[in-house]
NUFIMAR-138460 format. One record per residue (C-alpha): x, y, z; residue in three letters. Coordinates in steps of 0.1 Angstrom, whole numbers, padded with zeros to 4 digits, always signed. Each point is the difference from the previous one (the first is absolute). Last residue first. Layout:
% NUFIMAR-138460
XYZALA;...
***
This chain:
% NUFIMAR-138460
+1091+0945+0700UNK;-0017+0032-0008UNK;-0033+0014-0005UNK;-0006+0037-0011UNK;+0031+0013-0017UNK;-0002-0025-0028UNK;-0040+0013-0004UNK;+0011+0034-0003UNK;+0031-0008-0025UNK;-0029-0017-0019UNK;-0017+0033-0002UNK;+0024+0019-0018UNK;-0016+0028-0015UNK;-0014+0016+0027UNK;-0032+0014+0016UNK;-0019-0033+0004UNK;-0033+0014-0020UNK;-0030-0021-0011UNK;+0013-0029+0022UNK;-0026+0000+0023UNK;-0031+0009-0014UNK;-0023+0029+0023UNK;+0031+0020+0008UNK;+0026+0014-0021UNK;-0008+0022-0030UNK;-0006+0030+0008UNK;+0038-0004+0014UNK;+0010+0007+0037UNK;-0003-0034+0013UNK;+0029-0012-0033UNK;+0027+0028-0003UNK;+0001+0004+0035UNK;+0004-0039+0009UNK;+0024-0005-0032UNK;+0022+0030+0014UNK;+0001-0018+0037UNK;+0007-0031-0019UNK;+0027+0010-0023UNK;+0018+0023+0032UNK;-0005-0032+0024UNK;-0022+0004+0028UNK;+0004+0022+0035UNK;-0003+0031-0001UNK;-0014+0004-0039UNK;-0022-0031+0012UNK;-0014+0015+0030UNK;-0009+0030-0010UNK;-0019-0016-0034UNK;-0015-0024+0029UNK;-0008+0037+0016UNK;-0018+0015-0027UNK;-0017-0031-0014UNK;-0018-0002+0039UNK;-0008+0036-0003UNK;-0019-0002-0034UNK;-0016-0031+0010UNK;-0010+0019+0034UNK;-0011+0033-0020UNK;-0022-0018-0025UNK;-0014-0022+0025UNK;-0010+0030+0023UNK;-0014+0020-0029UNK;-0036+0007+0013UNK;+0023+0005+0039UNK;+0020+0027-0016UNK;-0031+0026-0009UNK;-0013-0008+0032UNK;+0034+0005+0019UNK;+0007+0033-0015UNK;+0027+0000-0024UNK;+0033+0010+0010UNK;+0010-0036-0001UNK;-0015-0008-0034UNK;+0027+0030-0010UNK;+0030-0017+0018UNK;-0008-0036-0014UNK;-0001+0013-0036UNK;+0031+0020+0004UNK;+0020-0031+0017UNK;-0015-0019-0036UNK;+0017+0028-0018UNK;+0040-0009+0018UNK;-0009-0034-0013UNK;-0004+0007-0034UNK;+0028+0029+0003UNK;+0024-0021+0014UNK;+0032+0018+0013UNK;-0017+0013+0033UNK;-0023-0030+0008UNK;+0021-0014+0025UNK;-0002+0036+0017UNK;-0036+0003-0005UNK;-0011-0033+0019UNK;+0018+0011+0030UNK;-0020+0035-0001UNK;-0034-0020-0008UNK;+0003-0019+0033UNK;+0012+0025+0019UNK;-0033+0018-0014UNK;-0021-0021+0009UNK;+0014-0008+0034UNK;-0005+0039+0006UNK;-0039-0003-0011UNK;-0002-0028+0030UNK;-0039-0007+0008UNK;-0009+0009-0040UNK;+0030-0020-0014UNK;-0009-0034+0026UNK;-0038+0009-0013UNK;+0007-0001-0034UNK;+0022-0033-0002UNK;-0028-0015+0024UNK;-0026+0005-0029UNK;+0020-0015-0025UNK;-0001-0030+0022UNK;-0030-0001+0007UNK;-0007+0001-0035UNK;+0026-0030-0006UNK;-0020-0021+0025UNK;+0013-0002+0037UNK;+0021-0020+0021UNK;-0009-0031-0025UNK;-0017+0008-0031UNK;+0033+0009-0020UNK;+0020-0033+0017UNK;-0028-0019-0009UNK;-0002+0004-0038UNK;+0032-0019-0006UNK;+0001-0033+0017UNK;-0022-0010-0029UNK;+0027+0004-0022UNK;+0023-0015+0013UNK;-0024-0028+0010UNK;-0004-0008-0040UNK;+0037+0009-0011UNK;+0017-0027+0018UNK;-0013-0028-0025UNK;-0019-0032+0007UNK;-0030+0023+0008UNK;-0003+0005-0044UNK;-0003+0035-0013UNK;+0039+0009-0002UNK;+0006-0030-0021UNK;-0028+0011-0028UNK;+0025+0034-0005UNK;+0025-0001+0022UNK;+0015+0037-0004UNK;-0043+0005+0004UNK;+0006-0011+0037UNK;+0030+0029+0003UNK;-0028+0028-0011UNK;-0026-0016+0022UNK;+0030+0002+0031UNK;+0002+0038-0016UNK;-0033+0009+0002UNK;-0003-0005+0038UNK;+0029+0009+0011UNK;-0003+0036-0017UNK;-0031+0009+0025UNK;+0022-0018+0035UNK;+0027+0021-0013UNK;-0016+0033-0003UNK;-0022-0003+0029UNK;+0025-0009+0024UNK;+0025+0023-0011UNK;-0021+0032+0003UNK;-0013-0013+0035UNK;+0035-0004+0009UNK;+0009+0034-0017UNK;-0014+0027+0016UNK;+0005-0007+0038UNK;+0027-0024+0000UNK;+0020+0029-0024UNK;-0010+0027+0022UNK;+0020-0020+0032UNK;+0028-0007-0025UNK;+0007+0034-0009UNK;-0005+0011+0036UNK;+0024-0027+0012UNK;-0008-0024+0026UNK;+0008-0031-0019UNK;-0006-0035+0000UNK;-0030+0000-0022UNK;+0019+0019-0029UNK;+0018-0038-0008UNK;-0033-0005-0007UNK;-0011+0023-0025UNK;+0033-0007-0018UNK;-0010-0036-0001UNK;-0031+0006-0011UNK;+0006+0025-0028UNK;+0033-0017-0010UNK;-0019-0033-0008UNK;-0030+0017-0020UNK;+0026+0014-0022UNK;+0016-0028-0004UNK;-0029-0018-0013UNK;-0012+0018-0021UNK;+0028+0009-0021UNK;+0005-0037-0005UNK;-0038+0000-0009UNK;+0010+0024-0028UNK;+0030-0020-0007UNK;-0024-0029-0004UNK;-0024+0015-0022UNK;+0035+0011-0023UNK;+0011-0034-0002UNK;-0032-0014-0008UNK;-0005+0025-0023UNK;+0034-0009-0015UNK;-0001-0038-0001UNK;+0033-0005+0021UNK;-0019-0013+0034UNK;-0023-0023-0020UNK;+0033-0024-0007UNK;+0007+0005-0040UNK;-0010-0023-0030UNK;-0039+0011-0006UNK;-0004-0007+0035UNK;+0019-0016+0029UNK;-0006+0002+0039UNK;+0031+0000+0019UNK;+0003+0037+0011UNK;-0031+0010-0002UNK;-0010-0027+0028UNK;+0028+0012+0020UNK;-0006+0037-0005UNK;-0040-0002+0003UNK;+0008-0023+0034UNK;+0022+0032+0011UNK;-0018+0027-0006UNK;-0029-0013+0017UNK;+0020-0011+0031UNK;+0013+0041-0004UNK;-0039+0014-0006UNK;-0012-0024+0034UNK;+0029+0007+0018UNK;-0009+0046-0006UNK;-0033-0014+0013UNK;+0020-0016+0032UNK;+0014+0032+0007UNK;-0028+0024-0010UNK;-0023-0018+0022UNK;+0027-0007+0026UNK;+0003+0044+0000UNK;-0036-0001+0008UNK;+0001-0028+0029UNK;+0020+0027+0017UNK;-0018+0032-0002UNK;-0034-0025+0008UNK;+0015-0007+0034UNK;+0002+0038+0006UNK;-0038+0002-0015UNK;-0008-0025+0030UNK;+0009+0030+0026UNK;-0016+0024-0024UNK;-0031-0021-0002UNK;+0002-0005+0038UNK;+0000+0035+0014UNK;-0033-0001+0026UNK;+0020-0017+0027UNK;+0036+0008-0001UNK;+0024-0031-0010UNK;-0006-0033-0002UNK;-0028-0011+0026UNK;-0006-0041+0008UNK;-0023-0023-0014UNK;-0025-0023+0010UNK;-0024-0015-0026UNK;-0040+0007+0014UNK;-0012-0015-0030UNK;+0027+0008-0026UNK;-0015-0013-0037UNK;+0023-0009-0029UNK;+0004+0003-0033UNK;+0030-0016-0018UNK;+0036+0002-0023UNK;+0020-0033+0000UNK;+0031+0000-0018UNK;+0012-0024-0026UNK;-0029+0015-0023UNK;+0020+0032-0004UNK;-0024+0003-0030UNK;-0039+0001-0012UNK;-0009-0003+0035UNK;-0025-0023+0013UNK;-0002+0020+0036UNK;+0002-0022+0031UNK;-0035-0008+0024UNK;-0016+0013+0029UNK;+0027-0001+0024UNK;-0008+0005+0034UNK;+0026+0020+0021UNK;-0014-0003+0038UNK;+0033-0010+0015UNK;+0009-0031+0006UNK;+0008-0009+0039UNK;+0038+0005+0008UNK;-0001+0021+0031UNK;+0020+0028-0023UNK;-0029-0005-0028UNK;+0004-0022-0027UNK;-0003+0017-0039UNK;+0014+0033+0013UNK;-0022+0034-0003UNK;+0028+0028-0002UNK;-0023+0033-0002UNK;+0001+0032-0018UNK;-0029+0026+0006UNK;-0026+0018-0025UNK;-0017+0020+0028UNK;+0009+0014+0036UNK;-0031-0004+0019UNK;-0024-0029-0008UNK;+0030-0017-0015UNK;+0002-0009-0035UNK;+0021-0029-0015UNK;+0030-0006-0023UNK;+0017-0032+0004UNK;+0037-0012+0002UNK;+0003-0034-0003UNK;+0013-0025+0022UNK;+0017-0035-0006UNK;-0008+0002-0034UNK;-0022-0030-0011UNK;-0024+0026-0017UNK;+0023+0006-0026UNK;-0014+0040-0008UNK;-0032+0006+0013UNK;-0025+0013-0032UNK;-0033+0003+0009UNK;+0003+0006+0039UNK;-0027-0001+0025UNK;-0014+0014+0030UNK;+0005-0007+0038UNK;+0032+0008+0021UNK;+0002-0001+0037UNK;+0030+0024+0012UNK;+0033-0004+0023UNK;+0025+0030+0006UNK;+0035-0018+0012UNK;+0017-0030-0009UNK;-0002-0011+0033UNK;-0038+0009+0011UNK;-0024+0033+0001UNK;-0034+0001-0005UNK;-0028-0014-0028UNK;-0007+0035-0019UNK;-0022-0009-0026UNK;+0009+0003-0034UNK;-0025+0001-0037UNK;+0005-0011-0033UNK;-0024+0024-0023UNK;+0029+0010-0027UNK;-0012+0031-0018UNK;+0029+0018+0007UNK;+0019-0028-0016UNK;-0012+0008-0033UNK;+0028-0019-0020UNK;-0025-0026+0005UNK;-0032+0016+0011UNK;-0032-0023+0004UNK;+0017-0034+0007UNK;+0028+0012+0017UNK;+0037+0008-0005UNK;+0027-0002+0029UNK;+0014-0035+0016UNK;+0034+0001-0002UNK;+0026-0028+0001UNK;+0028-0014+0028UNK;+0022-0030+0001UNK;+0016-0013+0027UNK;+0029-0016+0014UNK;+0012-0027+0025UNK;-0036-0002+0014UNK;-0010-0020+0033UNK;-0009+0033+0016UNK;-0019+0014-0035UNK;-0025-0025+0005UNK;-0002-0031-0028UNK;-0001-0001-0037UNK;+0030-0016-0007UNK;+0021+0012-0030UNK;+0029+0015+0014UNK;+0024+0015-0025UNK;+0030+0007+0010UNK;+0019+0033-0002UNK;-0011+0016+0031UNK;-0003+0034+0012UNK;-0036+0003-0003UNK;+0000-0025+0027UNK;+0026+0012+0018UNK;-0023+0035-0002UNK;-0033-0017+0008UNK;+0001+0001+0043UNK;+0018+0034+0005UNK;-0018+0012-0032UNK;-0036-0008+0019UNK;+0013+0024+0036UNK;+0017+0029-0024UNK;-0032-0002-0020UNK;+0012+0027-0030UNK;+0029-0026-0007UNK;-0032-0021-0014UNK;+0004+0030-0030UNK;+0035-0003-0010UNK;-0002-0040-0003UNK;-0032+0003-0021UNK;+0013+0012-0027UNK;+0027-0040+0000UNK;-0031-0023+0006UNK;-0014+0018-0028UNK;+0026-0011-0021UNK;-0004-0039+0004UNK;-0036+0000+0003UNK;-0003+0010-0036UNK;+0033-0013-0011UNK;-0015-0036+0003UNK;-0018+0008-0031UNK;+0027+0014-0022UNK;+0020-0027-0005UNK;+0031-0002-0028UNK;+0002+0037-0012UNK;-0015+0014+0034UNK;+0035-0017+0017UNK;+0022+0014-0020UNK;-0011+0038+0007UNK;-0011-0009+0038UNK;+0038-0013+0001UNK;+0010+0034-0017UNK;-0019+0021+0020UNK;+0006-0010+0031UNK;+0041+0008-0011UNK;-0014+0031-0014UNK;-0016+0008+0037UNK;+0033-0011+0021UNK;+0016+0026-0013UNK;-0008+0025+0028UNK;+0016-0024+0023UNK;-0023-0007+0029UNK;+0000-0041-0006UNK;-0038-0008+0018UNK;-0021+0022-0020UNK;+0013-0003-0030UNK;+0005-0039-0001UNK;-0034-0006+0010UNK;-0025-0028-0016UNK;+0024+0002-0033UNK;+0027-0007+0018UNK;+0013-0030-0022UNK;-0007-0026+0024UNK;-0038+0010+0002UNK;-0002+0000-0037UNK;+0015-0038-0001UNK;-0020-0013+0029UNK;-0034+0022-0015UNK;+0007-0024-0037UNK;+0006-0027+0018UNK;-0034-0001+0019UNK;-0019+0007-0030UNK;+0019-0032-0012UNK;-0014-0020+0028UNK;-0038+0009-0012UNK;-0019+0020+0019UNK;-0029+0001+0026UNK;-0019+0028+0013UNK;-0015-0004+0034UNK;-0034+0017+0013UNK;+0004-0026+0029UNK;-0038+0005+0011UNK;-0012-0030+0019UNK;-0021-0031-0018UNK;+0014-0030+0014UNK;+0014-0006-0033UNK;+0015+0034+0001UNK;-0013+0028-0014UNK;+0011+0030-0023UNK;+0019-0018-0027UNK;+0016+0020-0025UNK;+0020-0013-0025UNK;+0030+0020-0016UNK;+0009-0014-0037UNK;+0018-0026-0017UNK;+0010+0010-0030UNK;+0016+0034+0013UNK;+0023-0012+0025UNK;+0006-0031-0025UNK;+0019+0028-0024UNK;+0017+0017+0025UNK;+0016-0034+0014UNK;+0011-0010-0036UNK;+0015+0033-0007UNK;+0022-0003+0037UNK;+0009-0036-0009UNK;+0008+0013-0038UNK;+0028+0025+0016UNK;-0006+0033-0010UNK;-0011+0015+0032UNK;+0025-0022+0020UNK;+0024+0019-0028UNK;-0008+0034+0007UNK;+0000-0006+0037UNK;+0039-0010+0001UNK;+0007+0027-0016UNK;-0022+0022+0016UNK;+0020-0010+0032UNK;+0036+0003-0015UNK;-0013+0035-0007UNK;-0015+0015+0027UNK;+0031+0019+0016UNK;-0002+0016-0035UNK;-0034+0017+0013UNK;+0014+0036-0006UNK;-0032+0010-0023UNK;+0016+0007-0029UNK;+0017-0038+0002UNK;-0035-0010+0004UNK;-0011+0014-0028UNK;+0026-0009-0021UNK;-0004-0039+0008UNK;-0039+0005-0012UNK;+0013+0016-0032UNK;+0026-0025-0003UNK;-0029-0030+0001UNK;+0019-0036-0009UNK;+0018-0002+0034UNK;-0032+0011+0017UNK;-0020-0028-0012UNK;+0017-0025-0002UNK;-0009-0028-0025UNK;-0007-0036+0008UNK;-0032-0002-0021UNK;-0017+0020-0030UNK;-0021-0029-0019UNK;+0009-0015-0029UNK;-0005+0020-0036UNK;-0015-0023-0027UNK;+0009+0001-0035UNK;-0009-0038-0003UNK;+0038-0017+0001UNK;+0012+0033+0023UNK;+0018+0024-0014UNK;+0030+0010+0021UNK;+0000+0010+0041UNK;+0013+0036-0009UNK;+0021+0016+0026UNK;-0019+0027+0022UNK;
***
């Protein structure tokens, strides 16, 4: 971006009116590669609501004031309602407008997915908290289609771009949300633990009916219309369930929360416990198979973890850049001091490559191809980890650009940052993740090496990268106890492998070489900066934000 000049105290003003998709050409690239063009005018017009200083304005009050929970009314009966500020409310208007709650499931062009994943892309770099409810809304659509008679009733719903707000039955509704209700006290990620238990309750209109009682530790926005909620039948097992916040008669249903979670981030978002006392549900899917049911629904929210981390690194990026940029010391903007310049090229590097790895990995959600099926398999658990892990260093990387101004809560950097860490706890830990890398390549040994095969022919005239394929095909052969000690190793090593992929595809020849040159050094790695792989990096950063 253009230079604002020096201001009278050395002082850089805040990032406002900007557009965020005209400014990003990696971002435009990738949705070019993808065939979303049709998309365009749109995420124009969405790249500049997000920069607009209403929209930053709205974000930031979304997240000062926060969700309160009041369980009672004054005449002392259980509401269990969550309230939020207006802005919290503008910020789901503007991501249910965009598509964010649906667009791939409702527009059956393959396409469609990069075009989601641009507006979830922009949208994460802005607000991340009201992204929560918003994308889950959009995994569960796939799954509720399992109850032909429930999806007759919630698909127009689902369908909708407006946001509805009021917390009535689901007949009055004009749309809906919908969360997940998974993890328990004594388990977490443990879910065969969980002690939530069903009882059959007969038949009725939106088909199977159940009593659930048990808890949950972590339920996701618990003023979702309905979540869906793992619980155990006396016959079948782990089963899925939609359990609605007002039942079809339009009493309250038996969802008590017990209180929201202080959370260190996403503090725009509410996160609770609750307790289901007889709550009434209905059956998704086969009794006895709910965790891979919900595990479909976790597939998608993955891929938005690696999409709106990827947001976090590029909004990073781009507040370091502008404040860089028009910050002065010892006679030159911060920007041109040459380990800035090269710490920034290295984050520049970053960056993109974090972009193409989520937005190629979603425009492979639209396909039926046996490439693309093996690369869903392997690498969205790859991707989520990696990203969500280098997120999290890097928005502390692009505070430190600040220095002192970076520290402060009347900067951007401080919920940036905090934002962060959730996307690597949430939908599974980074060793879960590692772990799900080894066991879609042990389940589907042929997707493995598909996978490995594609990455070989990129890597055929580059040795560094060509020796990295080696590495993955030898840890392959391995057996699986031998590869499961090393399953970090080998899903950092994997995730490198295909970003490098990715960029000699699709990236620039300077940066593609810079990228290969820099991640496969000794050196790169715990500084930033200690290796950018070129020697040029201001022709990095002038590549990396536009006007």
């Amino acid at each position: 971006m253009a230079d604002i000049g020096i201001h009278p105290h050395n002082q850089v003003p805040e990032l406002k009116d900007y557009n965020l998709y005209a400014s990003d050409p990696v971002l435009q690239r990738a949705v070019a590669r993808g065939g979303a063009q049709w998309r365009e005018s749109e995420l124009l017009r969405q790249g500049a609501e997000y920069g607009a200083e209403a929209t930053l304005q709205a974000a930031e009050e979304a997240n000062h004031f926060e969700p309160e929970l009041h369980t009672h009314s004054p005449t002392g009966d259980r509401i269990d309602q969550v309230r939020f500020h207006p802005a919290w409310h503008r910020m789901m208007t503007i991501a249910r407008r965009n598509g964010i709650a649906n667009l791939p499931f409702v527009d059956g062009r393959r396409s469609a997915w990069p075009a989601y994943g641009a507006s979830l892309f922009m949208h994460s770099q802005i607000e991340s908290g009201s992204t929560c409810p918003t994308t889950m809304t959009k995994a569960s659509i796939p799954l509720l289609r399992l109850n032909p008679q429930l999806d007759a009733v919630v698909a127009p719903l689902l369908a909708s771009t407006e946001h509805d707000a009021r917390d009535i039955p689901l007949a009055g509704k004009r749309s809906i949300t919908v969360g997940m209700g998974m993890t328990e006290r004594q388990g977490g990620s443990d879910v065969r633990t969980n002690t939530t238990r069903a009882a059959p309750y007969g038949h009725g209109p939106w088909g199977e009916e159940f009593l659930i009682t048990g808890h949950k530790w972590f339920f996701s926005a618990p003023m979702c219309d309905g979540h869906l909620v793992l619980a155990k039948t006396e016959e079948g097992g782990s089963t899925c369930f939609f359990v609605p916040r007002w039942r079809p008669d339009g009493s309250k249903n038996a969802i008590h929360i017990q209180r929201l979670k202080d959370k260190v981030g996403n503090r725009s978002n509410s996160s609770s416990e609750v307790e289901f006392h007889e709550a009434w549900g209905v059956l998704i899917g086969e009794e006895g198979r709910g965790i891979s049911t919900i595990i479909e629904m976790a597939t998608y929210t993955r891929l938005d973890c690696a999409l709106s981390s990827a947001g976090f690194m590029r909004q990073a990026l781009v507040q370091a850049l502008h404040y860089s940029r028009n910050r002065y010391a010892f006679g030159l903007p911060l920007a041109e001091q040459p380990v800035m310049t090269a710490l920034l090229a290295d984050m520049a590097l970053e960056s993109q490559a974090a972009t193409w790895l989520a937005m190629d990995l979603a425009a492979r959600f639209g396909s039926g191809d046996a490439l693309d099926l093996a690369w869903r398999r392997i690498v969205t658990p790859a991707a989520k980890f990696w990203n969500c892990k280098r997120a999290v260093g890097f928005t502390g990387e692009a505070m430190e650009v600040f220095g002192g101004n970076g520290y402060v809560e009347t900067g951007p950097m401080g919920r940036l940052f905090r934002e962060a860490p959730v996307n690597s706890i949430w939908e599974g830990s980074g060793n879960v993740m590692c772990l799900d890398v080894l066991r879609a390549i042990s389940r589907n040994p042929d997707d493995a090496h598909l996978l490995l095969d594609h990455l070989q022919d990129t890597a055929s005239q580059e040795p560094l990268l060509a020796a990295q394929v080696g590495k993955l095909r030898a840890a392959v052969a391995q057996p699986p106890q031998a590869l499961e000690r090393e399953a970090r190793r080998f899903t950092q090593r994997l995730a490198l492998t295909v970003q490098a992929s990715l960029m000699l595809r699709h990236a620039d020849s300077a940066a593609a070489s810079a990228f290969i040159a820099s991640r496969f050094d000794a050196d790169w790695g715990p500084v930033a900066g200690a290796s950018c792989g070129t020697g040029d990096p201001a022709a990095l950063l002038r590549a990396a934000w536009t006007d």
